[in-house]
C-alpha positions as CSV (number, residue, x, y, z in Angstrom):
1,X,91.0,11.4,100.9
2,X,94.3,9.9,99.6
3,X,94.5,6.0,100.2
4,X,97.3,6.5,101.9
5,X,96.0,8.2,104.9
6,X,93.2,5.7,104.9
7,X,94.8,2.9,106.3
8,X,96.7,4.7,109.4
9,X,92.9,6.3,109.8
10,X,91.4,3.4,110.4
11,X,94.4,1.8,112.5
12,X,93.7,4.8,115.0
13,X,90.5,4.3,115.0
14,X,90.6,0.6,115.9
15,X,93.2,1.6,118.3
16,X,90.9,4.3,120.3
17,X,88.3,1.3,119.9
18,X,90.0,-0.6,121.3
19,X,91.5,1.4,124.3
20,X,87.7,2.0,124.7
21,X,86.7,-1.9,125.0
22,X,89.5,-2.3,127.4
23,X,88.6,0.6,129.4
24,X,84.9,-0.1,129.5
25,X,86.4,-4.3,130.7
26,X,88.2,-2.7,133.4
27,X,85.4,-0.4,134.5
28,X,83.1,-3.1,134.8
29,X,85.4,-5.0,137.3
30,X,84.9,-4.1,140.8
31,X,88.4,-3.0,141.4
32,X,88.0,-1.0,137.9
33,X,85.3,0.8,139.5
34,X,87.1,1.2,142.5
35,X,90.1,2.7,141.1
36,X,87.8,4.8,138.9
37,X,85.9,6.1,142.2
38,X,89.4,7.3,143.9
39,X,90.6,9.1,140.6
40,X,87.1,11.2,140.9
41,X,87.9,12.3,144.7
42,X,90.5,14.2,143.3
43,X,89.1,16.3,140.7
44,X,86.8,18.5,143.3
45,X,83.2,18.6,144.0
46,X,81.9,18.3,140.4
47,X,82.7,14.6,141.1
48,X,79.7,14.2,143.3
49,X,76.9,13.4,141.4
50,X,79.1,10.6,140.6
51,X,80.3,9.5,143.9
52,X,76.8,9.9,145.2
53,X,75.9,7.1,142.8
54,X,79.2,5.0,143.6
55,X,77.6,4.6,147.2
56,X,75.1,2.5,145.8
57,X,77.4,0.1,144.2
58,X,77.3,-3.4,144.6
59,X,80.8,-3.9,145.8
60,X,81.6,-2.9,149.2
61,X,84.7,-1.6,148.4
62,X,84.1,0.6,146.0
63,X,80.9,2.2,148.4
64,X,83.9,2.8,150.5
65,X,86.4,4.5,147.9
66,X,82.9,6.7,147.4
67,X,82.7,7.2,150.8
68,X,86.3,8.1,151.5
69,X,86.3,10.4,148.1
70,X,83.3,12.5,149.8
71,X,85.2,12.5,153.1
72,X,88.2,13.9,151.3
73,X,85.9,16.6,149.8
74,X,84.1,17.3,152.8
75,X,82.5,21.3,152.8
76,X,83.1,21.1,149.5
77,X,80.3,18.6,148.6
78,X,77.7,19.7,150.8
79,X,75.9,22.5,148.6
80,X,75.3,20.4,145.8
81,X,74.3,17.4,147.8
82,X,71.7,20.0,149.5
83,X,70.5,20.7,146.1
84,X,70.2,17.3,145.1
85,X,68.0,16.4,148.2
86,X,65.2,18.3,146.5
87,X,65.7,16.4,142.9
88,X,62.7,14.9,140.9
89,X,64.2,11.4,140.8
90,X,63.8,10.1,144.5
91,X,66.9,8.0,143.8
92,X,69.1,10.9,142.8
93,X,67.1,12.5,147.0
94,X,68.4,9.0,148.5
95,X,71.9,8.7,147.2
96,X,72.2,13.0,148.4
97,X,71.0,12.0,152.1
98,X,73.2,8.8,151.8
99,X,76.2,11.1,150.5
100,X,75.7,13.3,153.7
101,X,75.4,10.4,155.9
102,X,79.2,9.0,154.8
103,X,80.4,12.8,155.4
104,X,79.6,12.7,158.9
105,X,80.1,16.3,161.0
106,X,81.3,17.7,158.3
107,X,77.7,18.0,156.6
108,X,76.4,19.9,159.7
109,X,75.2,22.9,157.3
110,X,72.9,20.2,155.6
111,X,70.8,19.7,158.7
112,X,67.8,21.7,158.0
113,X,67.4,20.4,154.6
114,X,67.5,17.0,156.1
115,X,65.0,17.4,158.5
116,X,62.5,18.6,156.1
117,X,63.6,15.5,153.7
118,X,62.2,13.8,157.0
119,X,58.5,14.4,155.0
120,X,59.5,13.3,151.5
121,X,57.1,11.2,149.7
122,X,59.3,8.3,149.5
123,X,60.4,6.3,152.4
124,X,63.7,5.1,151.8
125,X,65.0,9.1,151.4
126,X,62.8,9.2,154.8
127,X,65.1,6.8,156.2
128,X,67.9,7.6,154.8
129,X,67.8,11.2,155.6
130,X,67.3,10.2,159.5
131,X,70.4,8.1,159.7
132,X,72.1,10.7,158.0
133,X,70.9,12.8,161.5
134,X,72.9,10.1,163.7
135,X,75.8,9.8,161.4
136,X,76.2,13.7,161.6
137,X,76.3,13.4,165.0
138,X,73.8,16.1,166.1
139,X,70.2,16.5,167.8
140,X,68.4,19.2,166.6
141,X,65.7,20.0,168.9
142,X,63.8,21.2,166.0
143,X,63.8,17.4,164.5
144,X,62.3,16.2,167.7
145,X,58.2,16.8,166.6
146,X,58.8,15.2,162.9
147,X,60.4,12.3,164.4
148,X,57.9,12.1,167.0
149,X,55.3,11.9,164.3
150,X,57.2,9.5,162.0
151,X,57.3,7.3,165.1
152,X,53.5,7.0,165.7
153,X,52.3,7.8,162.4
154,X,54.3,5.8,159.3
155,X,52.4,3.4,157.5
156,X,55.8,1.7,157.2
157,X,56.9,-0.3,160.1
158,X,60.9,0.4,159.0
159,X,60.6,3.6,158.9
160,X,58.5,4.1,162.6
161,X,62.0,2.0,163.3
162,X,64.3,4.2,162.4
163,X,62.7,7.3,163.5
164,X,62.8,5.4,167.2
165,X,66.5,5.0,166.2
166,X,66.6,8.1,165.6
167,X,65.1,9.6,169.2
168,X,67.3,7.2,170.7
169,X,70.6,9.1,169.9
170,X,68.8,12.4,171.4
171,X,70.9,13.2,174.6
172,X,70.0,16.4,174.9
173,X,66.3,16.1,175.2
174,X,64.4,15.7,178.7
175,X,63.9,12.2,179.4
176,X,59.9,12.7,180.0
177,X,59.8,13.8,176.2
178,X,61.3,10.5,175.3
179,X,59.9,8.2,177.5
180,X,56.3,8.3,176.2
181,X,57.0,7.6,172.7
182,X,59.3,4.4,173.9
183,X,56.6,3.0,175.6
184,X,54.2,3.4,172.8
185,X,56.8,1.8,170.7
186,X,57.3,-1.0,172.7
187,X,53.3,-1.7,171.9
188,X,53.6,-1.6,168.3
189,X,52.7,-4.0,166.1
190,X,56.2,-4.2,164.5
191,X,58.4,-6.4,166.3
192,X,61.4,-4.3,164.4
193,X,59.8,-0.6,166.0
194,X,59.5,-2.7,169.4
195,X,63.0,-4.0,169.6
196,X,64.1,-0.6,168.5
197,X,62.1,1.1,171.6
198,X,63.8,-1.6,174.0
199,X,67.1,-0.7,172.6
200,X,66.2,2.8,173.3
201,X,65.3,1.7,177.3
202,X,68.4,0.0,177.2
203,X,70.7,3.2,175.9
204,X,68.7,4.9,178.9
205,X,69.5,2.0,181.7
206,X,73.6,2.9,180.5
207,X,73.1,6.3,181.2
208,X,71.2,5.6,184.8
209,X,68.5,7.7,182.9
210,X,66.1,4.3,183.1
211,X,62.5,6.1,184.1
212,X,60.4,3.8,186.9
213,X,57.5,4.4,184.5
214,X,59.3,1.8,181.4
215,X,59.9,-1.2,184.3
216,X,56.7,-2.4,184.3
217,X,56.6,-2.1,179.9
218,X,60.2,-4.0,180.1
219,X,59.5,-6.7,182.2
220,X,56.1,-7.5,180.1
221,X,58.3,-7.3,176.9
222,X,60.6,-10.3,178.5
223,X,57.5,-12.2,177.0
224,X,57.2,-10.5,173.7
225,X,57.1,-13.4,170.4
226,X,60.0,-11.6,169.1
227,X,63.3,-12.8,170.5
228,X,65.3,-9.8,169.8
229,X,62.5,-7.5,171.6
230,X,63.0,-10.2,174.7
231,X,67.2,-9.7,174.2
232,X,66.4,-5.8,174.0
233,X,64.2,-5.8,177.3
234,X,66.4,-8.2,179.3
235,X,69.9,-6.1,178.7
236,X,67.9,-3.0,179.8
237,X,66.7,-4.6,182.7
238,X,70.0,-6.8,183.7
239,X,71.9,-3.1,183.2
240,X,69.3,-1.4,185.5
241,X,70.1,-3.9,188.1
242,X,73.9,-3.6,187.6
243,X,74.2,0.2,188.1
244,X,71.8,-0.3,191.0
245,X,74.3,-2.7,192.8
246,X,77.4,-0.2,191.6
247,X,75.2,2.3,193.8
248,X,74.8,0.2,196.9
């Protein structure tokens, strides 16, 4: 190589170097990332394994520019989101069923593959893959045993939670289905499951769906050590008496 090419050489290569530092500086800011996460929307659903991870950054607003990306690609990210719900890594299963949960009714399609993410081996996809249920905005009647079972059976007392979340959003299920699991939720030994199977009552006492059988469970929960089980039982009960009065 002459020496006279040398020197422009290296200058370029300094200069790529050094767009590189900058680049990687930038990146490493939040609004960096941000900016970063928006330019990927727009190049089509090979994006997503990226976005997927982008909704488990630490800055809120750049979970949000992942979020809106995924929105923006809607369909279009679904199959391989689907795909990755059945990857080795259960981090790569929980960012998939977090993914569908920010696409909302647009991820209808992924709803079987969901349900049966409802058995993984690790519990944060479990959960993860349940809110995705409510964020979707459906009720599958064929999720209603699993969840059941979650409710009752979970060593974890988060995810018996959200799986009584999760019943609680079913609308379209008969009321003596649901009742019985409430009221063994409101006995179990997780003040978070508990609250969540007042809340429940309390969805039910909106509706005027309240059964006479979760009264009695209720008004025994007004003295339950946790204070937000007490708030949960009390606003089901005060709302039972209000639509009684709007009756009379």
């Amino acid at each position: 190589m002459k020496k006279g090419t040398t020197k422009p050489l290296a200058k370029w290569s300094l200069g790529f170097l050094g767009i590189l530092a900058i680049g990687w500086v930038i990146y490493l800011m939040p609004l960096g990332r941000e900016l970063a996460v928006r330019l990927l929307g727009k190049t089509g659903s090979m994006s997503t394994p990226l976005l997927r991870r982008a909704l488990q950054d630490e800055n809120h607003m750049v979970r949000w520019a992942a979020r809106d990306a995924l929105l923006e690609l809607g369909p279009r990210a679904v199959p391989p989101l689907v795909r990755a719900l059945t990857d080795k890594d259960a981090r790569v299963r929980t960012q998939a069923a977090q993914a569908l949960s920010a696409l909302g009714p647009t991820a209808r399609d992924a709803l079987p593959s969901l349900i049966a993410a409802f058995n993984d081996p690790d519990d944060d996809v479990r959960v993860k893959a349940m809110t995705a249920l409510r964020f979707i905005g459906e009720q599958p009647v064929e999720a209603f045993p699993t969840l059941l079972s979650i409710s009752h059976d979970s060593s974890n007392g988060h995810v018996r939670a959200v799986a009584v979340q999760t019943l609680g959003a079913f609308a379209n299920l008969d009321i003596k289905l649901l009742t019985p699991a409430f009221l063994q939720s409101l006995k179990d030994p997780d003040a978070e499951v508990r609250t969540e199977a007042a809340e429940a009552f309390s969805k039910l006492a909106r509706r005027r769906m309240l059964p006479d059988e979760a009264i009695p469970a209720l008004q025994e929960a007004l003295k339950d050590p946790s204070k937000e089980v007490r708030d949960e039982a009390e606003e089901a009960l005060s709302m039972l008496q209000r639509t009684s009065d709007d009756k009379d």
